[in-house]
C-alpha positions as CSV (number, residue, x, y, z in Angstrom):
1,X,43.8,121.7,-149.3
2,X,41.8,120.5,-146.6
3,X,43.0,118.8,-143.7
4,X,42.4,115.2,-143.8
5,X,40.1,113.7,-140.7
6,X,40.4,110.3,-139.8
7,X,37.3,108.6,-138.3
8,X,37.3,105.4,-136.1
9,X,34.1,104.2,-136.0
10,X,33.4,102.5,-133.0
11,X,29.8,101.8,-134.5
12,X,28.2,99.4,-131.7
13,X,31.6,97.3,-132.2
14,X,31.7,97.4,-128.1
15,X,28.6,95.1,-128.3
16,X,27.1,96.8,-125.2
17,X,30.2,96.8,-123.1
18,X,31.5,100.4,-122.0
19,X,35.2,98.9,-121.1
20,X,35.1,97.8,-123.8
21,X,34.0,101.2,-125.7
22,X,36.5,102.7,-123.5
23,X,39.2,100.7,-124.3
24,X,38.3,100.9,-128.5
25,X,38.3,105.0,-128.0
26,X,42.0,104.7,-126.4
27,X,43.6,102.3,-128.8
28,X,41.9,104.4,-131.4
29,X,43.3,107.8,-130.5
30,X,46.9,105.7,-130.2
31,X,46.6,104.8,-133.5
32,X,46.2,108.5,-134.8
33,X,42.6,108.7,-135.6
34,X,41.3,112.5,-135.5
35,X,37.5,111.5,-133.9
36,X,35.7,108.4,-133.1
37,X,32.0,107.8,-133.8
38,X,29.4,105.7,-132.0
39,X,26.1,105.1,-133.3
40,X,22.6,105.9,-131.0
41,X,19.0,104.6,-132.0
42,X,16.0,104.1,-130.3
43,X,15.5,100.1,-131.2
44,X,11.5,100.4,-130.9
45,X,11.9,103.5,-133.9
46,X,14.7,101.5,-135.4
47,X,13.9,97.8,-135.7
48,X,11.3,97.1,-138.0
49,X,7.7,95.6,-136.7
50,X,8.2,92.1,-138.8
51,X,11.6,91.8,-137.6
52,X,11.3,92.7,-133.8
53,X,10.5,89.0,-132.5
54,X,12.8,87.0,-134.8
55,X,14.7,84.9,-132.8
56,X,18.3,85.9,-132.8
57,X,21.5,83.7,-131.4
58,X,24.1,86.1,-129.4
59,X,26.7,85.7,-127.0
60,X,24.4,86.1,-123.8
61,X,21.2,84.0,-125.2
62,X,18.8,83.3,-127.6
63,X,16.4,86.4,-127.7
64,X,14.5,88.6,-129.8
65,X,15.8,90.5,-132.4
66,X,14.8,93.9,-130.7
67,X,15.9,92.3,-127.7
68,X,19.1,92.0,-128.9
69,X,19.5,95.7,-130.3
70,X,18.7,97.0,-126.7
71,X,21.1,95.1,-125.4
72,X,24.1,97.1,-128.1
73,X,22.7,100.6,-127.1
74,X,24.3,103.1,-124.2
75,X,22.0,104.9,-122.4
76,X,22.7,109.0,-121.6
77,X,24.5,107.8,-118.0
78,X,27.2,106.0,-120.6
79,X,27.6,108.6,-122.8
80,X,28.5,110.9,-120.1
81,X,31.3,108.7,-119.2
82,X,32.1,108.5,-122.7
83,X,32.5,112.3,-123.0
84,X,34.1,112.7,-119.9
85,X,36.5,109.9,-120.9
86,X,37.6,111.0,-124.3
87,X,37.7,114.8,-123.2
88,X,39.8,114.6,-120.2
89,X,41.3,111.6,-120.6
90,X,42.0,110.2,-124.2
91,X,41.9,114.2,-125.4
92,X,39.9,113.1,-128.8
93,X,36.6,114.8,-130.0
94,X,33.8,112.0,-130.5
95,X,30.3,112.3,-132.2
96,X,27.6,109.6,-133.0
97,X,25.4,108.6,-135.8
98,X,21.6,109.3,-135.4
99,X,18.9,107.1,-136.4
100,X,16.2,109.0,-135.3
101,X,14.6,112.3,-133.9
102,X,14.8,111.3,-129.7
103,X,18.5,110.8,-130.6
104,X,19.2,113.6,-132.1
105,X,17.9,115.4,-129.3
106,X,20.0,113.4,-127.1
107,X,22.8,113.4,-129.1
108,X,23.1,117.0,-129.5
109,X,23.0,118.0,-126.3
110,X,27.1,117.2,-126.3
111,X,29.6,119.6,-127.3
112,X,30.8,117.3,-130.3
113,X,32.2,118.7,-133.4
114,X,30.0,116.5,-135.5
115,X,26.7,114.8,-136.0
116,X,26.4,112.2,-138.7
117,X,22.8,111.1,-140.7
118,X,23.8,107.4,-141.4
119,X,23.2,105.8,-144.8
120,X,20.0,104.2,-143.9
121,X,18.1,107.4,-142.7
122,X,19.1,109.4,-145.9
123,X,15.6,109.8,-146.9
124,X,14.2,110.3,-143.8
125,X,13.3,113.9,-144.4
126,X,11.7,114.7,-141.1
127,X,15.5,113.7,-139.1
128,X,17.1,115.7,-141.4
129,X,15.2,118.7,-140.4
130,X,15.3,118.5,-137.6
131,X,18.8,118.0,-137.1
132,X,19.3,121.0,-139.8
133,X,17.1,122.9,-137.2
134,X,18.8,121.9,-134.1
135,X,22.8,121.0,-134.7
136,X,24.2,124.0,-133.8
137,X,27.4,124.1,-133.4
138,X,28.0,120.4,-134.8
139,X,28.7,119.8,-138.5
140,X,26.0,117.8,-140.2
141,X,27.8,114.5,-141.8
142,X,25.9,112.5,-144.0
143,X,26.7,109.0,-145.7
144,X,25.4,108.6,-149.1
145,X,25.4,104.3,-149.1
146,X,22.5,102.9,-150.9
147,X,21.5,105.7,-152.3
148,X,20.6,107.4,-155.6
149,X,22.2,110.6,-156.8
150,X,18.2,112.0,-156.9
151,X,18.0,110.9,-153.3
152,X,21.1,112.7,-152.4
153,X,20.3,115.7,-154.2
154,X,16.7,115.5,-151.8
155,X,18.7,115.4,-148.6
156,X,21.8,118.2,-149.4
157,X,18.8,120.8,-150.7
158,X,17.4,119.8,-147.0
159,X,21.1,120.2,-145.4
160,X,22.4,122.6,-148.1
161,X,22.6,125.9,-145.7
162,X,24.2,124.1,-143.1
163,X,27.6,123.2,-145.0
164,X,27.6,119.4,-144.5
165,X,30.5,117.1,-145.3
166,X,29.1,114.5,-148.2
167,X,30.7,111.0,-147.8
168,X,30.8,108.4,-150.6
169,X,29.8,104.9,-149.5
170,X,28.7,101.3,-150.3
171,X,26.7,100.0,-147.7
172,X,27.8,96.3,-148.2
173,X,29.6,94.5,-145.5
174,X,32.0,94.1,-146.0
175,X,32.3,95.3,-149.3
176,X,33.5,93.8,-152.3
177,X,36.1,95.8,-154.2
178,X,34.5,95.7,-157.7
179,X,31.5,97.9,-155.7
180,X,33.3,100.3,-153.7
181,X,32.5,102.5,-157.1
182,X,35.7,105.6,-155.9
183,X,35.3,107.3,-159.1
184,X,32.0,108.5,-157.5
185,X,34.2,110.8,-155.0
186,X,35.0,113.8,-157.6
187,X,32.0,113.6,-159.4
188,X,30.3,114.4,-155.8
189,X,33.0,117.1,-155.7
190,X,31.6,118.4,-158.7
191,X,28.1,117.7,-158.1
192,X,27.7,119.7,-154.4
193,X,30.5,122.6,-153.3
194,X,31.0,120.6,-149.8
195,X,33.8,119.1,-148.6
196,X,34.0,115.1,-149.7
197,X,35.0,112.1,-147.7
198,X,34.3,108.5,-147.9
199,X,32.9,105.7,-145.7
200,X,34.6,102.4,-146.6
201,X,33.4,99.1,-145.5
202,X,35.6,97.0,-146.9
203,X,37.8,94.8,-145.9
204,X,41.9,96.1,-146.7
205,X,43.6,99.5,-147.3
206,X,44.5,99.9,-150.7
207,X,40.8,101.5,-151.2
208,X,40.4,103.7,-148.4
209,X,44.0,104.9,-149.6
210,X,42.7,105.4,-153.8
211,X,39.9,107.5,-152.0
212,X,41.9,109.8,-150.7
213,X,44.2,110.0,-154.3
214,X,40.1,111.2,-155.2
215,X,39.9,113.9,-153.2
216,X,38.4,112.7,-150.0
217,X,39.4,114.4,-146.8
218,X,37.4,112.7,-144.0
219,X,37.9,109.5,-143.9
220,X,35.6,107.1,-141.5
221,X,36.4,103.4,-141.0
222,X,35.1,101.2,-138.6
223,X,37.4,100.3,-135.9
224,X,37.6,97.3,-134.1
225,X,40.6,95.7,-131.5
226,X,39.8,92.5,-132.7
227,X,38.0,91.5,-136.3
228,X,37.4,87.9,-134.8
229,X,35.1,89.6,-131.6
230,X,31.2,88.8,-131.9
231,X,28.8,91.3,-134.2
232,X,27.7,92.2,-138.2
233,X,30.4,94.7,-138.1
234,X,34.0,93.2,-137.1
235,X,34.5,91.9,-140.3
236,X,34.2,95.0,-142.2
237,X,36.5,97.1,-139.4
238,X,40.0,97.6,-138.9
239,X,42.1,96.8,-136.3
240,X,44.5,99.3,-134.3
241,X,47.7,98.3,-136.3
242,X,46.0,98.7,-139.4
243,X,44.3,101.9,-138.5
244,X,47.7,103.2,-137.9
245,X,48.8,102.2,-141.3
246,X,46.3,103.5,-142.7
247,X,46.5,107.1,-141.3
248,X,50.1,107.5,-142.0
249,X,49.7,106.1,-145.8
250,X,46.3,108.4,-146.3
251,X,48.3,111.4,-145.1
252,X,51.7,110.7,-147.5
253,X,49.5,110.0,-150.5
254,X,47.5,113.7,-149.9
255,X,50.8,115.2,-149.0
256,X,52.4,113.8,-152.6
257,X,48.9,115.0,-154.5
258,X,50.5,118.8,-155.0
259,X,48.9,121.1,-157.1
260,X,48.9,119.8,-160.5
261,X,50.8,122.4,-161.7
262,X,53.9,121.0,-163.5
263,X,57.1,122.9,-163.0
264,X,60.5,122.2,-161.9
265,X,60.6,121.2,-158.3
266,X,63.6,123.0,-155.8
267,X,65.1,119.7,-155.9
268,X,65.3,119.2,-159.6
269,X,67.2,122.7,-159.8
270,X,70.9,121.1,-159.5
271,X,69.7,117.3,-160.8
272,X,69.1,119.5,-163.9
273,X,71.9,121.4,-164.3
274,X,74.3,118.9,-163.4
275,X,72.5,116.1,-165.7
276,X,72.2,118.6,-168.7
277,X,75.1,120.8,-168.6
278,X,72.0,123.9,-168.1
279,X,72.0,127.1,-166.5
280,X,69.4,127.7,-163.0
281,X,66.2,127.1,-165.0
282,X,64.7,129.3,-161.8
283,X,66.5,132.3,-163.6
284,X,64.0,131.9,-166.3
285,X,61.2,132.1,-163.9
286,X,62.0,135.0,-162.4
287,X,62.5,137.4,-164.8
């Protein structure tokens, strides 16, 4: 069985801050997650043209809407405090999600163990070339939210050779319960011979924790310290306490899953003697 991976996703949940970021990634790692995950766009790329000068209400001003998305991004100075942070201090791997081709480039350039293609960019063919061209070392990830299964199937023939991890997702946030869809996790395990995870969104455990009874093994929440901080995102994140939950009831419901093999368990042996008056039913087994 696969080891599970636990994901905090940091997203842009630092809202341009890198104390902030800083103090997420170690209050993260306390609370047992395996990675953490930022996101990287270029706004200009990113931001639609009809949406770009839409005036937009945040905590340091009215501005425009691409305004404000500049204002969320680190630039390659932060992220080299961010790996030299979580490397030598915090001692926890981190990646990023890439909304484009400059950051991928940039992105890459980091000795991460991952590289995730976000929900939104799942048809973009031409980032998903060239980050099949150019990961390397890095794992491709790729988040299947709003999505068809014929756009999926587009995107894994384009990843297929590079062995990505396929994670099931609703991009709603947060996300209602009656559309978090789970039973979509082993029909993807049927559909494509990669490992399967899932991407929640919503708001609660119980779901992220049914995922994993699924079959998924890499598990990405977003991760907040504090749901009531300003952005589109807190809502729909966990906080440290409940991240830790959440790892240590993930990690006791995959290690109750066994094999599905029914047999009589080593600490059945005496219950069942004693109970119904039998011999070692092990004898059986072994002749």
């Amino acid at each position: 069985m696969d080891e599970l991976v636990f994901v905090a996703e940091i997203g842009q949940n630092h809202n341009g801050n890198l104390s902030t970021a800083m103090e997420m990634i170690n209050a993260a790692a306390n609370a047992g997650a395996t990675a953490v995950k930022f996101q990287k766009r270029v706004p200009a790329l990113a931001v639609p043209e009809a949406q770009r000068d839409t005036p937009k209400d945040t905590p340091w001003g009215t501005m425009s809407y691409l305004k404000y998305r500049e204002c969320l991004e680190f630039s390659k100075a932060d992220y080299d405090i961010i790996d030299s942070y979580c490397r030598e201090m915090v001692h926890i791997p981190w990646f990023v999600s890439v909304w484009d081709i400059p950051s991928a480039e940039l992105m890459l350039q980091y000795a991460n163990p991952y590289v995730k293609i976000p929900s939104a960019k799942i048809t973009d063919l031409a980032l998903l070339r060239y980050v099949a061209a150019n990961h390397g070392s890095h794992q491709i990830v790729l988040s299947t939210g709003m999505s068809t299964l014929e756009e999926i199937d587009q995107a894994v023939k384009v990843l297929q050779g590079e062995d990505p991890i396929v994670l099931h997702c609703t991009s709603t946030y947060p996300c209602p319960h009656d559309e978090i869809n789970l039973q979509v996790i082993p029909e993807l395990a049927v559909r494509y011979p990669f490992r399967i995870g899932y991407s929640g969104h919503e708001s609660g455990l119980a779901p992220t924790i049914g995922a994993v009874a699924l079959g998924a093994r890499f598990i990405e929440r977003h991760f907040t310290l504090d749901r009531t901080m300003w952005g589109s995102d807190q809502a729909a994140s966990v906080e440290p306490e409940g991240f830790r939950r959440l790892v240590r009831m993930c990690t006791t419901v995959a290690n109750s899953m066994g094999d599905g093999n029914k047999e009589i368990m080593p600490g059945e042996v005496e219950p069942r003697k004693r109970l119904r008056g039998e011999v070692d039913a092990t004898k059986d087994r072994a002749q």
